[in-house]
C-alpha positions as CSV (number, residue, x, y, z in Angstrom):
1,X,-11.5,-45.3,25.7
2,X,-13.3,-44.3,29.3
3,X,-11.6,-44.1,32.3
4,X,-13.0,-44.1,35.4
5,X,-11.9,-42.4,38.4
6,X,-13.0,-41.6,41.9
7,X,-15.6,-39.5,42.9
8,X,-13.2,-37.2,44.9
9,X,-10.6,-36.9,42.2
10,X,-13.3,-36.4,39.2
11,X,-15.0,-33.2,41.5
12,X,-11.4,-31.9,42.1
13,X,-10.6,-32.8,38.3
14,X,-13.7,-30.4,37.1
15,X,-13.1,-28.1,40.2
16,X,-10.4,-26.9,38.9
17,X,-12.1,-27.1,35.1
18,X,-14.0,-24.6,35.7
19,X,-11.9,-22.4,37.7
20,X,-9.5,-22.1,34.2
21,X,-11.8,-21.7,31.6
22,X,-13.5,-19.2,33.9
23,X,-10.5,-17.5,34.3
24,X,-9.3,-17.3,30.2
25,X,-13.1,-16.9,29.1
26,X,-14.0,-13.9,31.5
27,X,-11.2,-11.2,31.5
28,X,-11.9,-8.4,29.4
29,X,-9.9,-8.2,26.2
30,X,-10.0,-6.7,22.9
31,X,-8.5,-8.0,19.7
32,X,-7.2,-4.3,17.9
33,X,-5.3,-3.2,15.1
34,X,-2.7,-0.2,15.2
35,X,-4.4,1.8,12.7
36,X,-3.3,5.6,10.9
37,X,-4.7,8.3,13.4
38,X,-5.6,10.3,9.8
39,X,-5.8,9.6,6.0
40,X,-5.6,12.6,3.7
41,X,-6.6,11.3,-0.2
42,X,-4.3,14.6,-2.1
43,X,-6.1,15.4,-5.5
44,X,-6.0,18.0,-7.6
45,X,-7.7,21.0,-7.7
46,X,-7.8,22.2,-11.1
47,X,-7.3,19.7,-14.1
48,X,-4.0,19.0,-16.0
49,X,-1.3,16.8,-17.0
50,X,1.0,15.4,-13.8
51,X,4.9,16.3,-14.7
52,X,6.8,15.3,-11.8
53,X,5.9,12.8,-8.9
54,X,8.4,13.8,-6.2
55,X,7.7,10.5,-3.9
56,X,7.2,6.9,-2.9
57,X,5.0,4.3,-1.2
58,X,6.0,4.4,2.1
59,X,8.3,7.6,2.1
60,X,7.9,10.0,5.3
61,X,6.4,13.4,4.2
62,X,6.5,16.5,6.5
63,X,3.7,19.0,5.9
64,X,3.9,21.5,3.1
65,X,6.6,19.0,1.1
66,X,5.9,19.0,-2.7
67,X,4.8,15.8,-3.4
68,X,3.6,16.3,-7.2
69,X,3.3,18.6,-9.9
70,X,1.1,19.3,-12.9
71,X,2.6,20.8,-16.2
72,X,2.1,24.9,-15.4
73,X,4.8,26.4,-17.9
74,X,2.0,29.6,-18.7
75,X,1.3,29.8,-14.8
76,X,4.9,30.4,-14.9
77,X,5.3,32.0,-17.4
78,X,2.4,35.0,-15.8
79,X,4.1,34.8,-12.6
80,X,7.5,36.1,-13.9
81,X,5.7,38.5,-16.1
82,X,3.5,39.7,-12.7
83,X,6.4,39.8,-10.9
84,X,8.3,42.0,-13.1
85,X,5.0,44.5,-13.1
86,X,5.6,45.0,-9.3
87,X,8.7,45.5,-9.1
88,X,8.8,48.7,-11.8
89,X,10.6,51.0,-10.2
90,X,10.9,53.9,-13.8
91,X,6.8,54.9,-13.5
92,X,7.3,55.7,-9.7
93,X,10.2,57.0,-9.7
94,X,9.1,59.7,-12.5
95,X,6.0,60.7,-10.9
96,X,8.2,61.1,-7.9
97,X,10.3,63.5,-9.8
98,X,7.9,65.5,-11.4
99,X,6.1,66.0,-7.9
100,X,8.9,67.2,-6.4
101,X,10.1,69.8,-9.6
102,X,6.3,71.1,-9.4
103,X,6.6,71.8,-5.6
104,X,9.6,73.2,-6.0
105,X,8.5,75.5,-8.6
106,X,5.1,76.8,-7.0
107,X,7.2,77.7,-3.9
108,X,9.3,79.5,-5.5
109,X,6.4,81.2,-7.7
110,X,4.7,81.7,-4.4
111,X,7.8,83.3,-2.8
112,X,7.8,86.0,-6.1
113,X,4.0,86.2,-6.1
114,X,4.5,88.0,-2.1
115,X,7.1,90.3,-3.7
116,X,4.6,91.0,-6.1
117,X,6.9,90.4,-9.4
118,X,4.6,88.1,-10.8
119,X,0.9,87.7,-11.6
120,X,-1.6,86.0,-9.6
121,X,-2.4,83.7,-12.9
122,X,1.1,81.9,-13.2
123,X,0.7,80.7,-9.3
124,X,-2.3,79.4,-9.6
125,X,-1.0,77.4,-13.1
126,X,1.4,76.4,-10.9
127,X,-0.5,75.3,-7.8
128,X,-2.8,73.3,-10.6
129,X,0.5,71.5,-12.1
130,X,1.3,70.3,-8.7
131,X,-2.2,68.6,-8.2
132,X,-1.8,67.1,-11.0
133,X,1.7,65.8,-10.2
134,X,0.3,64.4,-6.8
135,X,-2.8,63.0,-8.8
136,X,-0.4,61.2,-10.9
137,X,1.9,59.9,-8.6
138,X,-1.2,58.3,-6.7
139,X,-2.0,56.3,-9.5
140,X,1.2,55.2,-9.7
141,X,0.9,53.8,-6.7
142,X,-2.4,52.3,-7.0
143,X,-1.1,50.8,-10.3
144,X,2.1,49.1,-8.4
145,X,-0.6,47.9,-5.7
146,X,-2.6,46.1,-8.3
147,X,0.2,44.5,-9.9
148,X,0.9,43.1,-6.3
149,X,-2.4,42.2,-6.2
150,X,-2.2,40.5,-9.6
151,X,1.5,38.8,-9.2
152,X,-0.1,37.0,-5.6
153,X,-3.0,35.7,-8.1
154,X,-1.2,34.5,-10.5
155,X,1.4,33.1,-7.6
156,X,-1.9,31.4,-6.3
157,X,-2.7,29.9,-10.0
158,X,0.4,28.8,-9.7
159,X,0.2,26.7,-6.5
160,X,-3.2,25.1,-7.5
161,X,-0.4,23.0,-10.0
162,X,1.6,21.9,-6.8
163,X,0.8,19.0,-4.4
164,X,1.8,19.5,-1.2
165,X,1.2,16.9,2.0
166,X,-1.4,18.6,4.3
167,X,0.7,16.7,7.1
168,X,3.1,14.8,8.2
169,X,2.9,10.8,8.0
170,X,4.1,7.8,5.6
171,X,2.7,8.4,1.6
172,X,0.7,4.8,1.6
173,X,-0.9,5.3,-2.0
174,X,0.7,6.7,-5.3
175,X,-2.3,6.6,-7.3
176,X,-1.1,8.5,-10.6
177,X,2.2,8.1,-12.8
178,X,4.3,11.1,-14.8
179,X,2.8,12.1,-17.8
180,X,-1.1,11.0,-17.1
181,X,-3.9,13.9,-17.1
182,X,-5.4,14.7,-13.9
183,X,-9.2,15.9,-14.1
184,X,-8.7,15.7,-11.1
185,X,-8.3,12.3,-9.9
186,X,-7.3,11.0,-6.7
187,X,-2.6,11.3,-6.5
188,X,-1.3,10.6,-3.4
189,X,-2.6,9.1,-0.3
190,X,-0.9,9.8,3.1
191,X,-1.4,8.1,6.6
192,X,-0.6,10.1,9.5
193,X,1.6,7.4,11.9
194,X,2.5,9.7,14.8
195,X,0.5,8.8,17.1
196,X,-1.4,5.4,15.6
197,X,-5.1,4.9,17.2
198,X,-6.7,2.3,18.2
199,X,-10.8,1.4,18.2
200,X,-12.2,-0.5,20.1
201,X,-15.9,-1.6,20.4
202,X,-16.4,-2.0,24.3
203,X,-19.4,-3.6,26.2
204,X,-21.8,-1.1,27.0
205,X,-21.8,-2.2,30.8
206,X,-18.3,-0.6,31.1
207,X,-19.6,2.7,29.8
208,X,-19.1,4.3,33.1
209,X,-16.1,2.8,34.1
210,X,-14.0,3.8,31.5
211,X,-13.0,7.5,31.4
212,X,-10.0,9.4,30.0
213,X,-8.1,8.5,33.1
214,X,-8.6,4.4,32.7
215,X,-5.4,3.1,31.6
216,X,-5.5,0.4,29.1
217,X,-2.6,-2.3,28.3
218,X,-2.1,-2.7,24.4
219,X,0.1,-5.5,23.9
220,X,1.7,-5.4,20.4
221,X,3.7,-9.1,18.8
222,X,5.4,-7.0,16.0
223,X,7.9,-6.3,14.9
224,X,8.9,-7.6,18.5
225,X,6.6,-8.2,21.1
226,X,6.2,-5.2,23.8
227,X,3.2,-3.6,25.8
228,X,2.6,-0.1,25.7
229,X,-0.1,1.7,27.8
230,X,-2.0,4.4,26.8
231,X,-5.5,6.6,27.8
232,X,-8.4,6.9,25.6
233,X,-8.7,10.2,23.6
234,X,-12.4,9.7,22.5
235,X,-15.4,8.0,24.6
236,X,-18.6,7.4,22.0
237,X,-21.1,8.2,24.7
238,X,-23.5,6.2,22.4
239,X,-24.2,2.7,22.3
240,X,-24.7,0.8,19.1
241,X,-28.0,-1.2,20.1
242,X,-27.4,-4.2,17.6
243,X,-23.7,-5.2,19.4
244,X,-24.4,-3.8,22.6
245,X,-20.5,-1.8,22.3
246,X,-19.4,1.6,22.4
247,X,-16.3,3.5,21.1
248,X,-13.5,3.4,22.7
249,X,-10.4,5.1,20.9
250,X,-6.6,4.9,21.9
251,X,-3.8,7.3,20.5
252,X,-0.5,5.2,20.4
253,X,2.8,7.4,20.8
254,X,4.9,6.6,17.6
255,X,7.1,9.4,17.2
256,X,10.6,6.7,17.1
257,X,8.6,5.7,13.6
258,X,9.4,1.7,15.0
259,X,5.6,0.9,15.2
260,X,3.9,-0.6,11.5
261,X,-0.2,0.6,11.0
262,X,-2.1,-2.5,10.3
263,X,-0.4,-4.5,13.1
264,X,-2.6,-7.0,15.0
265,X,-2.5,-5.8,18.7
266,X,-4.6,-7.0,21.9
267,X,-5.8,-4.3,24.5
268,X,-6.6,-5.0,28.3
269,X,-8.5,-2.2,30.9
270,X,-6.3,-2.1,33.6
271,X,-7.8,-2.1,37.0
272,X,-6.4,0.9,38.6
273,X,-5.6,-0.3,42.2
274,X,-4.5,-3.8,41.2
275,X,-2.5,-3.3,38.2
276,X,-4.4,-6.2,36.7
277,X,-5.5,-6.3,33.4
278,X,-8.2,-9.3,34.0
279,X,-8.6,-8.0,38.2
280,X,-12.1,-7.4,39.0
281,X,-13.6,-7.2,35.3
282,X,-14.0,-10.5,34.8
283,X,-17.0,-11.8,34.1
C-alpha cells in the first residue's frame, strides 16, 4: 500500500536515507580470517616403514620434538657398533706405551753412546724404533678420528629415521598411521599459531597511506568477541591490476594460545588522530 506524505517530511525522510547508507556503505573494512603465520608439511627423507607416531591433531609441538619414527633397528644397530670404535681406549693406550719405552730406551742408549760403551749402530736402531713408535701412535690417532668421523655418520643415518617439528605450532594434519611404508610421503603437518596473520587485499588508492606505523582494528566474534590492534608486517608494494588491491599482512600476537586459525575476523584502518576506524576513509 502507498502512503503519501508531505514534501518536507519525505526530503527529511530520504535526507537522512542517504546520510546512513552513506555512512555503513563507505567506511573502509575488510572481511579476514586469522590464518597460521607458517605451514611446515614434515616428510620423510629417506624411505621406510613408520614405527611410532608420537602425536595428535591438534597437539602443541615445540621445535626439535620427535614427532615420528621409521623402523631403523640396523641404523641402530651401526651406531652402537660406531660408537664402541671411538671410544677404544687398548690401541691408544699401547701405542702410547711403546712410545714412551722406546724414548726411554734411546735416551738411555744415548746417554751410554757419550760414554762411549756402546756402538754408534745400536743408537741409531734405537732412534729408528722410536720413529716408528711415534709413526704408529699417529695412526692410532687418525684411526680413533675416523671412527668419530664414522659414528657422527652413522648418528646422521640415524636421524634421517626421526621426525622432528621444524617449529613450534599446533600438529593440524596426521597424514600417515603406524606400520605404513613411507617412500616418502607427506606425515605430519604443523601450523605455526604464535603470532596468527592476517591478509588483506586493500584498495590500491590507500597504497600510500598505509605504512608499518598505520594501526589497524581487527575485531575477532570467537570464541568471545574482542578487538585487538595490530601493525602490518608486510606491504605488497604491487598492485594486482585485475582487483585493483594490494597486500596488506597483519601478525596477530597469540602467545596465551586462546586465539583458533580459521576464525572469521573483520579489520578497520584506524585513522591515527581520530581514533576512528570509519574517520576520514570513507568513501
Amino acid at each position: 500500500m502507498a502512503r503519501q506524505c508531505g514534501k518536507t517530511t519525505c526530503v527529511l525522510l530520504i535526507s537522512a536515507t542517504l546520510q546512513l547508507g552513506a555512512g555503513t556503505a563507505g567506511a573502509r573494512e575488510w572481511q579476514c580470517v586469522l590464518l597460521p603465520n607458517k605451514v611446515s608439511v614434515l616428510s620423510a627423507p629417506r624411505e621406510g616403514q613408520v614405527k611410532e607416531v608420537r602425536v595428535k591433531r591438534g597437539q602443541l609441538v615445540e621445535p626439535g620434538q620427535v614427532l615420528a619414527m621409521l623402523e631403523a633397528s640396523d641404523e641402530q644397530l651401526v651406531v652402537k657398533l660406531s660408537e664402541f670404535k671411538a671410544n677404544m681406549e687398548a690401541p691408544l693406550a699401547s701405542a702410547t706405551a711403546r712410545l714412551n719405552f722406546e724414548k726411554s730406551r734411546y735416551d738411555r742408549l744415548y746417554s751410554l753412546q757419550q760414554k762411549r760403551t756402546i756402538s754408534d749402530l745400536e743408537v741409531e736402531e734405537s732412534e729408528n724404533a722410536l720413529r716408528v713408535a711415534e709413526a704408529e701412535l699417529l695412526a692410532v690417532q687418525e684411526q680413533m678420528k675416523l671412527a668419530e668421523l664414522e659414528h657422527e655418520r652413522a648418528q646422521s643415518a640415524y636421524e634421517r629415521k626421526i621426525i622432528r617439528a621444524t617449529h613450534a605450532g599446533v600438529v593440524s594434519k596426521v597424514l600417515v598411521k603406524e606400520g605404513e611404508y613411507a617412500d616418502p610421503p607427506d606425515l605430519i603437518e604443523i601450523s605455526g599459531i604464535d603470532p596468527l596473520r592476517v591478509d588483506l587485499l586493500v584498495e590500491a588508492d590507500l597504497l600510500h597511506r598505509v605504512t608499518k606505523t598505520s594501526i589497524f582494528q581487527v575485531d575477532i566474534n570467537l570464541p568471545t568477541s574482542r578487538s585487538l590492534s595490530a601493525s602490518p608486517s608486510l606491504i605488497d608494494k604491487v598492485i594486482d591490476p585485475a582487483s585493483g588491491t594490494f597486500l596488506v599482512r597483519l601478525e596477530i600476537d597469540n602467545s596465551n594460545m586462546e586465539l583458533t586459525s580459521g576464525t572469521g575476523c573483520l579489520a578497520h584502518l584506524i585513522d591515527e588522530e581520530s581514533g576512528d576506524p570509519s574517520g576520514p576513509l570513507s568513501r
